[in-house]
N, C-alpha and C positions, 0 to 999 in steps of 0.2 A: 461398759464399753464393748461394743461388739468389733466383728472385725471392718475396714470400713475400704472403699475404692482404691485407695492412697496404699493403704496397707498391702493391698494382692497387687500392685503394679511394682513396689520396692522386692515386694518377696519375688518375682520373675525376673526383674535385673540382678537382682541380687545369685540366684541361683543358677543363671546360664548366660552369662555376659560374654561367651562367646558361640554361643547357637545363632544361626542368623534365623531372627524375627522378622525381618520385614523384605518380599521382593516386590518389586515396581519396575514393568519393563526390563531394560538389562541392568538393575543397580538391586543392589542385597546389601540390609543392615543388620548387624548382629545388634544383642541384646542392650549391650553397652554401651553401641552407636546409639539406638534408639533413647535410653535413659540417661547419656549425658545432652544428646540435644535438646531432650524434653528438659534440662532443666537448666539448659543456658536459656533455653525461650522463657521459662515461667521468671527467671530475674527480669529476662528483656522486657517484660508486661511490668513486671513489677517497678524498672527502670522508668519505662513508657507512662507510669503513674496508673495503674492497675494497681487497685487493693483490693488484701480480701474479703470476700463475697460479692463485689461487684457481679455485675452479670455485661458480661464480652460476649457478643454477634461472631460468630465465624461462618465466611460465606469462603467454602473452599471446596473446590470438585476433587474426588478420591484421586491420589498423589502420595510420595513419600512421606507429605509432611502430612498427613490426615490424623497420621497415629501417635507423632512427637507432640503436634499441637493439644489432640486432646490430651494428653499426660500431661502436659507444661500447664495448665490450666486446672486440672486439679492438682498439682503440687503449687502451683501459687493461689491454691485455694481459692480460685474463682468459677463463678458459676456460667457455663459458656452456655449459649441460646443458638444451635446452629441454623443458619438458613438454606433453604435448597436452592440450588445454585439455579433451578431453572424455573423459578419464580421471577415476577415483573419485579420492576423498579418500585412500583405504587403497593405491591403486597410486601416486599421486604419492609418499607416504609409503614406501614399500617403493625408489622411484626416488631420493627424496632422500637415501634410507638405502645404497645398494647404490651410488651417484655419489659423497657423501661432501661433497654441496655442504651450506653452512651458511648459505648467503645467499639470499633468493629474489627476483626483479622480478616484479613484477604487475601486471596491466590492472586500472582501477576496476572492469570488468563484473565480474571476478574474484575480489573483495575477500572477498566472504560465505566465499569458494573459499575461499582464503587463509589464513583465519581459520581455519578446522577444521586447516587443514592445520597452523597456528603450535599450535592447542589439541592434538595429536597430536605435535608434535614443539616444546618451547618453547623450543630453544637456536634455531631459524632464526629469522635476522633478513629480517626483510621486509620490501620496498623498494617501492612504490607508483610511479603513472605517473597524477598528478596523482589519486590515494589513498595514505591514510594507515590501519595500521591496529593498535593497542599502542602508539603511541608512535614505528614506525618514520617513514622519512624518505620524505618525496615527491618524487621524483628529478625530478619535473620543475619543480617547483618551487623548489627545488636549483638546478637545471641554470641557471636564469632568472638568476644571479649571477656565474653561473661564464666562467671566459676562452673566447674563442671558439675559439682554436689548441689545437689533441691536446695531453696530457700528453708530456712527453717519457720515453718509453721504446727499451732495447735489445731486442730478439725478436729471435730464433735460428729456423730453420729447421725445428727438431723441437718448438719450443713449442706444447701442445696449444691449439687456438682451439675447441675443436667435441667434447663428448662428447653422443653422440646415439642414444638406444634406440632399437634396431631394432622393427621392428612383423613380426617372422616372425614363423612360427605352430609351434614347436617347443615356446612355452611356457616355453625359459629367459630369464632378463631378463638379454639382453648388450647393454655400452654401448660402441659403436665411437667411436674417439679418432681425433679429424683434428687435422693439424697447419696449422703457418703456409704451409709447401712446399704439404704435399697438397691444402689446401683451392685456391691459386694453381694445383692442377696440374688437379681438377676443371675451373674456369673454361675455363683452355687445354685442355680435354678436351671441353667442350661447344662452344666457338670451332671447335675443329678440324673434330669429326667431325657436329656435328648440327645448328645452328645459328649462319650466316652471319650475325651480325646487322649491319643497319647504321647509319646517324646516325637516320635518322626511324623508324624500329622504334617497336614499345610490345608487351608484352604484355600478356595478363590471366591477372590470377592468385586463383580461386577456392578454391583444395585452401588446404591448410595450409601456409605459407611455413617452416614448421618442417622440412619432409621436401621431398622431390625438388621442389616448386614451386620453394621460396627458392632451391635452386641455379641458375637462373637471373637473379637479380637481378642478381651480378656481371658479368657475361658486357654482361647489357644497362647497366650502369654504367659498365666499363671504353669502352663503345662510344658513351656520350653519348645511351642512347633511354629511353624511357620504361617504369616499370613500374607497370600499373595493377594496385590492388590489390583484391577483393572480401572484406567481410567473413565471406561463408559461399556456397558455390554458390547461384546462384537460377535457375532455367534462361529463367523472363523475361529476368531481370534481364542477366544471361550473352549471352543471345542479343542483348539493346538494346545493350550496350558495346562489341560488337564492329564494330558500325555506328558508333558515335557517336561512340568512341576511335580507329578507323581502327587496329583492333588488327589486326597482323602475325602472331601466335603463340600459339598457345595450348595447355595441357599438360593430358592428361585422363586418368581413369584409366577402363575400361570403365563403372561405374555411370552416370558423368557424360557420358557420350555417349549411353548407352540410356537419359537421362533426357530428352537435345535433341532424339533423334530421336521420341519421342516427344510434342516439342511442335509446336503448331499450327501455329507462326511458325517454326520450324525450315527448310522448304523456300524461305520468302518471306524469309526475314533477306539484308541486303545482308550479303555476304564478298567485297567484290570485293577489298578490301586484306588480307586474311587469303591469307598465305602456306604456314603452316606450322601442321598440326595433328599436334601433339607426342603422344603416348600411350606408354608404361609399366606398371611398377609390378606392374602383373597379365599375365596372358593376355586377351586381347580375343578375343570370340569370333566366328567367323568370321562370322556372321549380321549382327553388329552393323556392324563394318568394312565389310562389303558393302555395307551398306543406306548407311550413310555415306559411302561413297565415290561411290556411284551418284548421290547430290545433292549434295557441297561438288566431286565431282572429285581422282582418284586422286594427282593430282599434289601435292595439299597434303598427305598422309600421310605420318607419320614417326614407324617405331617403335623404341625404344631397350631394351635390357636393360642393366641394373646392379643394387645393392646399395648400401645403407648404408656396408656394408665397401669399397666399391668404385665411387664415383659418375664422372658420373651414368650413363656411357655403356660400357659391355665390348662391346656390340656394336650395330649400328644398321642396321635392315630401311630401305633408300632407296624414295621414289617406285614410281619405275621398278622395282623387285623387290615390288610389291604387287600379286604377279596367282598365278593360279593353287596348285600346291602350297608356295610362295614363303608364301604368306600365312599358314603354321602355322610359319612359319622367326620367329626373332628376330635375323635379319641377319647382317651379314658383321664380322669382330674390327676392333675402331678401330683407326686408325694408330700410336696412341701407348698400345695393353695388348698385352701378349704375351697370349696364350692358348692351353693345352693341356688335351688329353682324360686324364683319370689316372684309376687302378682305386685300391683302397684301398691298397696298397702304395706309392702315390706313380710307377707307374712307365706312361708314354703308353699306351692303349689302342692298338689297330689300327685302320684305315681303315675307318669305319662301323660302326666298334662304341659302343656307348654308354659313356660314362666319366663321370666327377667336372670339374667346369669349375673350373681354376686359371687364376690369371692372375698378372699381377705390370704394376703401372702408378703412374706418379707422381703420380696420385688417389687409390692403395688407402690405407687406415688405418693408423695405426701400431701398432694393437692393444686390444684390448678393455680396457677398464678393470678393475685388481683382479682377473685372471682367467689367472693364471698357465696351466693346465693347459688350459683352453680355447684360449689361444694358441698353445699347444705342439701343439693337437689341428687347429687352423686353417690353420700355416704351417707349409710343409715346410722340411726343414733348410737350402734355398737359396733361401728367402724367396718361394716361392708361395702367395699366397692360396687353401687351398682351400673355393669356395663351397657347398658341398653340392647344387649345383645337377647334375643328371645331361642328358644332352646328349648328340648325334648330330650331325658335323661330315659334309656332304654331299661328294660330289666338286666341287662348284663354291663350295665356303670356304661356305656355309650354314650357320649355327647351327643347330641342331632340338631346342627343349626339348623333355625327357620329361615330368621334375621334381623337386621335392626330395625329396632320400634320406629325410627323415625322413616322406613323405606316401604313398610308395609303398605298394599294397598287392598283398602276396600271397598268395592265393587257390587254393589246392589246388596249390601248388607253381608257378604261375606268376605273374609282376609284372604288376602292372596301375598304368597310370600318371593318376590322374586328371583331371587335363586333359583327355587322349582321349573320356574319358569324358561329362567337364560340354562336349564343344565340339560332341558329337551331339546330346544332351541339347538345347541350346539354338537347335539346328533346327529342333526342333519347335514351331510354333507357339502353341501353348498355356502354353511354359515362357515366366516372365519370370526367373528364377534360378535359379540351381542349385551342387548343392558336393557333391561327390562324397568318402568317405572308405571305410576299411574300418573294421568289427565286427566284435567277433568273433564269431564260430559254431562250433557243436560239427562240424559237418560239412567245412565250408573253409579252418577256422581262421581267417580273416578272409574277409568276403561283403563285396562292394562293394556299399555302400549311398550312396542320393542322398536328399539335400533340395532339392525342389522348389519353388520359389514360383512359382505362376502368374499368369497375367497378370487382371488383371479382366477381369468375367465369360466368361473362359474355364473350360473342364473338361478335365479327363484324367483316366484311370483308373490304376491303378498297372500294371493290365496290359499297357494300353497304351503306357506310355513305356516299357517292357522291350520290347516285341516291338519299339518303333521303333529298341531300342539294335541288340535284337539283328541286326535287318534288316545293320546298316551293320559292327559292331563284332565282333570273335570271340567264341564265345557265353564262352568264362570270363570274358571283360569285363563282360561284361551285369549291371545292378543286381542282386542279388538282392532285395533291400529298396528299398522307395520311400516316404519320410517325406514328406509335403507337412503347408511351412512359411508363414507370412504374409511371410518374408522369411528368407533365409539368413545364419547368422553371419558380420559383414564386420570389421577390424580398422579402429581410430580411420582410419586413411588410406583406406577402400575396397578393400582387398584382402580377399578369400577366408578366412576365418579357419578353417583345417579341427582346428585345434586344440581350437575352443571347439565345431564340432560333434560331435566325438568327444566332447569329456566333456558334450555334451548329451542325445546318444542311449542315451553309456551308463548 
């Protein structure tokens, strides 16, 4: 029995039940607020006819209850499937159908949501968070009766706590399954390798606590600090809290940086207590990183590569390695994931060659839900995760994404990897986005083509951002094509969505 998700959330109520853990807006929870609500709600599920191991839909935008609800849910030992709140009605439907959840919790903002969702599918029972909607039950209103001590349950170490759709851009809908172990092994994964946290810490958390933000709550819960929560980015908003919270940490994805640096208040904002500025998820491009490090200072930078399948951290770019050609690296392998370079055979690439990024760590996933064949196509026969991620391992342990096998394009017989591409691209002053894919063409059989969004009242011409690739770039990499867009296709989380620009162009 190792230690397991259940266990590290009792040990932080248990050990500071009067530290306030949770601020939202003008309302602050202490420890004990948080852990007696989370487990009047896991009876109220339980009441509601929730048993364990079900798998419960929760469609809830970051709020007080973001962080009651997920605890209520592993103390009643159920397996919650979040949805992102700013998905359709017909993709939530296709997730609740493809997960096989039959129960859903919802935020009142959500209800109108909700309701299409129950007229689309009417065997789901729907669970409100002070709404009601059919007839369902209002779980917090529920919860208001309910004992303040967890339900007593056994959990096992392989019990799924976390089925959670990935937001890649390949276009298939896979739902990666964490358990009670991996979700406990994540925390000690973020402890270890990327985040020291200590008693007076707090972060802020504007992204969606559904995907790589919430991975940090535990980390800052087992450690007794604060997690302040935003209901949607504001980059005022954003910029005042980290003055006025004495926030320590914060996690961004590129959009949300090139949208601070862009504000007024951005160079004048007090950070004397900000530590640590976390980024992921995507590639950040080098322009961006630059200009931000030249005003917060190099030494608060800290970039991480993971996955869904594999949180939060496979490898982590330190401080002090954010200079020079270091800066296109995504760091050196954490202490606690194996990691090797594989060809399609499954068998180590050589010393700077490009390979397939496997790993294997007591964070990875136990496997995709429902997805037999896919599993079999993801884990090698001695339990290697492989991420489709393709990768250049330096002689100094340097990671060096290319990128993903399924974005690659090539172009008269040569790969072009597009990252390379969009991180020239957005040297150019003129560009404020970009997303690089190929098309096909009768001549190239795929042309690397870019969407452009430019910055207000800036200009370029198409021929222009081609000569400036090809200035730097080998001319087969060079655009052939340049689509300029009001804004390039991004996934519900701010990542690059190259799947939805391909079937836009074609």
């Amino acid at each position: 029995m190792t230690t397991t998700y259940l266990d590290l959330i009792n040990r932080g109520a248990k050990q500071y039940p009067n530290r306030t853990a949770i601020v939202y807006e003008d309302q602050a929870f202490t420890f004990r607020d948080v852990d007696r609500l989370s487990s009047q709600l896991a009876h109220a599920m339980h009441e509601a006819g929730a048993r364990q191991g079900d798998r419960v839909a929760l469609l809830l935008n970051n709020g007080p209850n973001s962080v009651p609800l997920d605890f209520a849910c592993v103390k009643a030992g159920l397996n919650r499937v979040p949805l992102n709140a700013r998905l359709s009605v017909n993709e939530h439907v296709k997730m609740l159908s493809e997960s096989g959840a039959q129960r859903i919790v919802f935020g009142a903002d959500l209800a109108e949501h909700t309701a299409a969702l129950k007229a689309e599918v009417p065997e789901l029972h729907c669970h409100g968070l002070d709404s009601s909607i059919g007839g369902g039950t209002d779980l917090l209103r529920s919860a208001r009766t309910q004992p303040e001590s967890a339900p007593t349950i056994t959990v096992k170490d392989d019990d799924i706590v976390l089925t959670l759709f990935t937001s890649g851009t390949t276009g298939t809908l896979k739902a990666a399954q964490h358990t009670q172990a991996s979700y406990a092994g994540i925390c000690k994964n973020v402890l270890m390798n990327l985040i020291n946290v200590e008693h007076d810490d707090a972060m802020l958390h504007a992204a969606s606590l559904i995907h790589a933000s919430g991975i940090f709550v535990l980390p800052f819960w087992l450690r007794g600090a604060r997690t302040v929560i935003m209901k949607a980015f504001d980059p005022t908003a954003f910029l005042d809290l980290i003055a006025r919270e004495r926030i320590t940490a914060i996690n961004m994805v590129p959009t949300m940086l090139q949208m601070l640096l862009g504000h007024p208040d951005f160079e004048q904002t007090d950070v004397s207590s900000l530590r640590q500025v976390i980024y992921g998820a995507s590639p950040m491009p080098r322009p961006v990183i630059e200009q931000a490090m030249a005003v917060w200072g190099r030494e608060r930078f800290w970039q991480y590569y993971g996955q869904t399948e594999c949180p939060l951290t496979i490898t982590v770019l330190r401080p002090e390695d954010h200079e020079a050609d270091l800066l296109g690296s995504c760091g050196k392998p954490c202490v606690d994931v194996e990691l090797r370079l594989i060809d399609e055979a499954g068998n180590e690439v050589p010393p700077g060659a490009p390979g397939e990024i496997a790993v294997r760590a007591p964070s990875m996933m136990k496997g995709y839900y429902n997805a037999d064949q896919l599993n079999a196509e993801m884990f090698t026969d001695d339990g290697w995760l492989r991420t489709r991620d393709i990768a250049v391992m330096d002689e100094r342990g340097f990671l060096h994404m290319k990128d993903r096998t399924s974005d690659m394009i090539i172009t008269g017989g040569y790969n072009v990897y597009p990252r390379e591409v969009e991180d020239v691209l957005m040297e150019h002053p003129a560009v404020a986005e970009c997303s690089v894919v190929g098309t096909k063409d009768a001549k190239w059989i795929e042309a690397v083509t870019a969407a452009i969004a430019l910055k207000p009242g800036q200009q370029a011409t198409e021929a222009e951002l081609i000569e400036f690739v090809s200035g730097r770039l080998a001319s087969y990499k060079k655009p052939r094509k340049i689509v300029f867009l009001d804004s390039v296709p991004k996934t519900a989380v701010g990542k690059l969505n190259r799947k939805a620009l391909r079937d836009l162009l074609a």
